[in-house]
matplotlib code that plots the C-alpha trace (Angstrom):
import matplotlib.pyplot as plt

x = [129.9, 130.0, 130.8, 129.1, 130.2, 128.9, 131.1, 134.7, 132.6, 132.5, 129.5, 128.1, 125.5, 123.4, 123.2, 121.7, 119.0, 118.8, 115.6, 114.2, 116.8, 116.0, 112.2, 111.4, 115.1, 116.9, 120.3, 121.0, 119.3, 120.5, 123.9, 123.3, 121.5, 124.7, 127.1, 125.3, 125.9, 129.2, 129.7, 128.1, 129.8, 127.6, 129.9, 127.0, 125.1, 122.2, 120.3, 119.0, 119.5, 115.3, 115.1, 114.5, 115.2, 118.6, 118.7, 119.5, 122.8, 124.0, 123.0, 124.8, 128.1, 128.1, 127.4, 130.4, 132.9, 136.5, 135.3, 134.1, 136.8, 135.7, 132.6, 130.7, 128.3, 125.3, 123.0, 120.7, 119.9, 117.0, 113.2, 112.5, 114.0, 112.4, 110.7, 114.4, 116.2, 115.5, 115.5, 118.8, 119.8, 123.7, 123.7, 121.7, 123.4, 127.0, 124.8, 123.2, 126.4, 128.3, 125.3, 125.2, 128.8, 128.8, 125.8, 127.9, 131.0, 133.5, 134.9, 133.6, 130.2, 131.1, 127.6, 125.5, 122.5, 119.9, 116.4, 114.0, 114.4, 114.0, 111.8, 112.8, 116.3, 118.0, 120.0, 123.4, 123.1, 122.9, 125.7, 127.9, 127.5, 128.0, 130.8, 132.8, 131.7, 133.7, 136.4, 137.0, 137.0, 134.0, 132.3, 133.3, 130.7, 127.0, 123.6, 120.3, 116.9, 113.4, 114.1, 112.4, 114.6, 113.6, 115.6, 118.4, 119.0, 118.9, 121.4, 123.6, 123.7, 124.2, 126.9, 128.6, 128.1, 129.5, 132.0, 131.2, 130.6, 127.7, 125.5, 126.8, 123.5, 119.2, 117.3, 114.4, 111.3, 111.7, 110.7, 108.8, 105.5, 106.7, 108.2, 107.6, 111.7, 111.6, 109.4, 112.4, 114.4, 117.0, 117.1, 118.6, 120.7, 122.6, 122.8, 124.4, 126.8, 124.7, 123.8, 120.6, 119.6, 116.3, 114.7, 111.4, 113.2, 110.7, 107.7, 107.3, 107.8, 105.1, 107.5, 109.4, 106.6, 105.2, 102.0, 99.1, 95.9, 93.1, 95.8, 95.8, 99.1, 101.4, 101.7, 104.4, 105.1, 105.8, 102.8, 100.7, 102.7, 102.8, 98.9, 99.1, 97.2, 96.0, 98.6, 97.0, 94.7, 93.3, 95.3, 98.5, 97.8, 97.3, 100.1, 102.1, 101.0, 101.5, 105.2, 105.4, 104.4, 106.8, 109.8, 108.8, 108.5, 111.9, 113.0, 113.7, 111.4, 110.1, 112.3, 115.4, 112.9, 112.6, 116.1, 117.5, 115.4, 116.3, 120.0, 119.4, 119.7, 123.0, 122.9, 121.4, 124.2, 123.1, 119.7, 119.6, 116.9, 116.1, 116.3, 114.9, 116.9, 120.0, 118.5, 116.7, 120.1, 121.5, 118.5, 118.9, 122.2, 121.4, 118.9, 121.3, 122.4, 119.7, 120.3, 117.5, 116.6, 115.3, 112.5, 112.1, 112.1, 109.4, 107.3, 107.3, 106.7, 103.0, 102.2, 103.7, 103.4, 105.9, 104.6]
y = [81.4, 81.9, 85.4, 87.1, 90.6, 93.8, 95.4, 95.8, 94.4, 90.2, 90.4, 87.2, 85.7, 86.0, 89.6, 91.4, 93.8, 96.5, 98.3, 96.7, 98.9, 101.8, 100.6, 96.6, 96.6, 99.0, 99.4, 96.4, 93.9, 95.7, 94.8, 91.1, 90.7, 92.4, 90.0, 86.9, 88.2, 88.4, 84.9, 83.2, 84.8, 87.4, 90.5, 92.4, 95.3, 97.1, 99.9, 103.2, 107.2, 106.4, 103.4, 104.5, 108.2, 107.7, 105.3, 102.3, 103.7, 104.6, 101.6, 99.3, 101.2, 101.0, 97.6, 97.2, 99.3, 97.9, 95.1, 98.1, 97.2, 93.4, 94.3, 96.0, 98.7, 99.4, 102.5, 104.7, 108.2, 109.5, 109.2, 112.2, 112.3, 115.6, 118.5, 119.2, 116.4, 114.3, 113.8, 113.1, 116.9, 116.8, 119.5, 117.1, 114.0, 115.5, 116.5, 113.0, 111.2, 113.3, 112.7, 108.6, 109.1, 110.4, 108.2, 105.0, 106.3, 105.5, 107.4, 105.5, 104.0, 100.5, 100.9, 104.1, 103.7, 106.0, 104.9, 106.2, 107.9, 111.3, 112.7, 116.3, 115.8, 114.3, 110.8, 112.4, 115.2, 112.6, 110.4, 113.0, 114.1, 110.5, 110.3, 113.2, 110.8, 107.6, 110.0, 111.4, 107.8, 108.4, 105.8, 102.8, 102.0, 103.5, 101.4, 102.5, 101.0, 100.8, 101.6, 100.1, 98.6, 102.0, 103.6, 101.4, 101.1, 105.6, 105.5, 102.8, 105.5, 108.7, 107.2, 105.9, 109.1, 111.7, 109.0, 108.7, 106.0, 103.7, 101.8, 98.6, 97.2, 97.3, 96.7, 96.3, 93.7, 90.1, 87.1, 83.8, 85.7, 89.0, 88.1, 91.3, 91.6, 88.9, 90.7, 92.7, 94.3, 91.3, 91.0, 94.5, 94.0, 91.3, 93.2, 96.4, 94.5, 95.4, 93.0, 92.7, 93.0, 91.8, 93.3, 91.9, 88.1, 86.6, 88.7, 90.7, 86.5, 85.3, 82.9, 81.9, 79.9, 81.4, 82.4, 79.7, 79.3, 79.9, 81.2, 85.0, 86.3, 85.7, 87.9, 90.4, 89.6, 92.1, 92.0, 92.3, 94.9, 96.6, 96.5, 94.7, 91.4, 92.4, 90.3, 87.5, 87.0, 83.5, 84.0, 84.7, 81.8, 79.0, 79.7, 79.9, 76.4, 75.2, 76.0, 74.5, 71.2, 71.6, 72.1, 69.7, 67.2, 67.2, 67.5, 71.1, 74.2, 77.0, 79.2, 77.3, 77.1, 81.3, 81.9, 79.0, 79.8, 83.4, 82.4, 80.1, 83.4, 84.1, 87.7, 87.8, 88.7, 88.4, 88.0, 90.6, 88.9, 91.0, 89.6, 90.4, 87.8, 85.9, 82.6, 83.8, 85.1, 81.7, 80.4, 82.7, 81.6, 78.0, 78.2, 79.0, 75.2, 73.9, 73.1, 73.3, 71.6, 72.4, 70.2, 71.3, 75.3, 74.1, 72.8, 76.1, 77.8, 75.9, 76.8, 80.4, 81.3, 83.8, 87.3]
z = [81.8, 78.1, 76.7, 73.6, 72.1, 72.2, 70.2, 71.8, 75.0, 76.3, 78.5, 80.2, 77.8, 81.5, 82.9, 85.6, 85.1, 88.0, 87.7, 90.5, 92.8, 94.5, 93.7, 95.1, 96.7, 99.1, 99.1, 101.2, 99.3, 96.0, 97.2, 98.2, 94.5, 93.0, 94.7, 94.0, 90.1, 90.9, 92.3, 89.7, 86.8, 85.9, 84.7, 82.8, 85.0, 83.1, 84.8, 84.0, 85.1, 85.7, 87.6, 91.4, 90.4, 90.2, 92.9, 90.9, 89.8, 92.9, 94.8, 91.9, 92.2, 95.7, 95.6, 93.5, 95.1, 94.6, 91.8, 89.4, 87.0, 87.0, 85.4, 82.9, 83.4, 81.0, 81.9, 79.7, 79.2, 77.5, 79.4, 81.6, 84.9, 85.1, 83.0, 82.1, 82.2, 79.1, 75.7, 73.3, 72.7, 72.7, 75.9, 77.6, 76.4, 78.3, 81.7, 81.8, 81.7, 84.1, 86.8, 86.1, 86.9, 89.6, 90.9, 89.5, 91.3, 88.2, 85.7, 82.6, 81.2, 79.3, 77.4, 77.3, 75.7, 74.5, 76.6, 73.4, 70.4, 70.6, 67.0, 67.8, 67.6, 64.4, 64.9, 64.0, 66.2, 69.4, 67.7, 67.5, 71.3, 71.7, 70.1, 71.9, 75.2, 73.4, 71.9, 75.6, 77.1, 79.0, 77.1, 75.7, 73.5, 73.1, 71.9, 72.0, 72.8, 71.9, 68.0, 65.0, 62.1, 60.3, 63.0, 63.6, 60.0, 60.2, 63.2, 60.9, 58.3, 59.8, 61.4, 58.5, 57.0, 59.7, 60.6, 64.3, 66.9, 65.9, 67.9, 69.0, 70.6, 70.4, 73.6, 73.3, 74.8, 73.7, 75.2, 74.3, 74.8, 73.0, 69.5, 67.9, 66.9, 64.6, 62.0, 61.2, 64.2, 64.7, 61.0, 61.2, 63.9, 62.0, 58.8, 60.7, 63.1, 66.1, 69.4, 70.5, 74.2, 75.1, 77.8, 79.8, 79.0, 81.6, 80.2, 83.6, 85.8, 83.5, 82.2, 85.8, 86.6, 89.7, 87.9, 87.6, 85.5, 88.2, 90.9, 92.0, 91.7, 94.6, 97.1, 96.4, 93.1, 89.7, 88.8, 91.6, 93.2, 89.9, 89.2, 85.9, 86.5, 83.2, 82.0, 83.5, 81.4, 80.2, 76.8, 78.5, 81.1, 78.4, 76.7, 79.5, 80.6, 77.9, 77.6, 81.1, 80.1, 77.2, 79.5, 82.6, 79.3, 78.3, 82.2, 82.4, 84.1, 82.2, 83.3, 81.7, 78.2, 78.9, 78.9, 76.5, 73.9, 73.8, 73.8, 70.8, 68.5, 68.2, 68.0, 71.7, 73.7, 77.0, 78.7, 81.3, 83.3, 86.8, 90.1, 94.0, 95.6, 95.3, 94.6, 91.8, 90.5, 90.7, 89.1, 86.0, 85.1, 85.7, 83.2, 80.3, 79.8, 77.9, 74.2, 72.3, 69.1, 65.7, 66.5, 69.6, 68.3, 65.4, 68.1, 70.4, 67.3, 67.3, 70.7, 70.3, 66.6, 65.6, 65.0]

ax = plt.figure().add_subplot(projection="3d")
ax.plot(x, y, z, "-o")
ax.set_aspect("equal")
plt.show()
């Protein structure tokens, strides 16, 4: 599979997101999910000290066990795990890390990202903290998500300035459905040096082509189980049908137009698309092929104007 860089990092331009562990998936069907990744080339894990309540993390290292150094693991800090675990204060920032640690069962974090900016506490306070983490080999490189250009272009600064470990990657939602970044967020990304990482790729399944105009949501699925058939609205639904046709036009599903399109910027990395079962693992990486066009990007654009 092809490789982009996050910083000193090649991750697989397809990834694995892993919030649904310790959530939709025990540990046993955390694990099968995690080696079908592995078998089809995946080497990028992202998860979070949230997702499950911690749950996540330790399912995903167990998963991995021996291959650990094969890959490269991505968690986050940052959202409240509790009343007083949260937030980027540097004395927090060293207690996170040492807990996903343990949960991961490794000694190292390949990319620790901050989950949310935190207004209390300045920028170069948490790079510093972050820093010590990279300086102590801890962490190999650190990225945040769910910052504004303002912000990124802040973080960019203060490091510059105080001469410590920058953010190598942005996270934040993107998909066919969601173009908000392209106002100025990728922009910003490209003019600091950083990767972008977008998260929600498949806008929640909308765009994996389970979901149907006049169809109740499958049995089971995100958003059903979540409670957000909001999202299923007729707007969402139309436009979503329509970018079905578009694929099933030029021979490919939506899913493949969901993940190819995203991969057309070239400061995406990797698409880090979650998954319940193996085949839908196999299915995400399959979709990556597809080469699209300049008239065929001019034509989305029509039935998905840009923000």
């Amino acid at each position: 599979m092809e490789r982009r860089r996050i910083g000193s990092l090649g991750v697989s331009v397809v990834g694995l997101g892993c919030n649904n562990f310790g959530m939709r998936l025990d540990a046993k069907n955390s694990a099968r999910v995690v080696h079908a990744a592995l078998d089809a080339g995946i080497n990028f894990f992202d998860t979070a000290d949230i997702y499950g309540a911690g749950r996540s993390e330790e399912f995903l290292g167990d998963a991995l066990g021996v291959r650990r150094a094969d890959v490269l693991i991505a968690t986050k800090f940052g959202k409240p795990m509790d009343e007083q675990r949260r937030g980027a204060r540097p004395e927090y920032i060293h207690r996170a890390l040492e807990e996903s640690l343990r949960r991961l069962g490794t000694d190292y974090i390949d990319l620790y990202q901050l989950h949310d900016p935190d207004p209390a506490v300045p920028i170069a306070d948490t790079l510093g903290a972050l820093d010590e983490m990279v300086r102590a080999g801890k962490v190999r490189e650190i990225g945040c998500s769910n910052f504004t250009a303002a912000q990124i272009g802040e973080a960019a600064r203060a490091a510059t300035n105080a001469h410590t470990a920058h953010f190598a990657s942005v996270q934040n939602q993107y998909s066919l459905l969601h173009r908000e970044p392209e106002t100025l967020v990728l922009a910003e990304c490209e003019r600091v040096g950083a990767a972008f990482i977008p998260y929600f790729p498949l806008a929640s399944g909308l765009l994996t082509g389970k979901y149907h105009r006049g169809e109740p949501a499958p049995q089971g699925s995100r958003l059903a189980a979540g409670g957000r058939t909001w999202q299923l609205d007729d707007a969402h639904l139309e436009r979503v049908e329509r970018l079905r046709a578009f694929a099933i036009g030029r021979g490919h599903t939506l899913l493949e137009l969901a993940i190819s399109w995203l991969l057309v910027r070239p400061v995406v990395a990797s698409v880090i698309a979650g998954a319940t079962r193996p085949e839908q693992v196999r299915a995400n990486v399959a979709a990556a092929g597809w080469q699209l066009s300049t008239a065929d990007l001019t034509a989305l654009d029509a039935i998905v104007p840009p923000v």
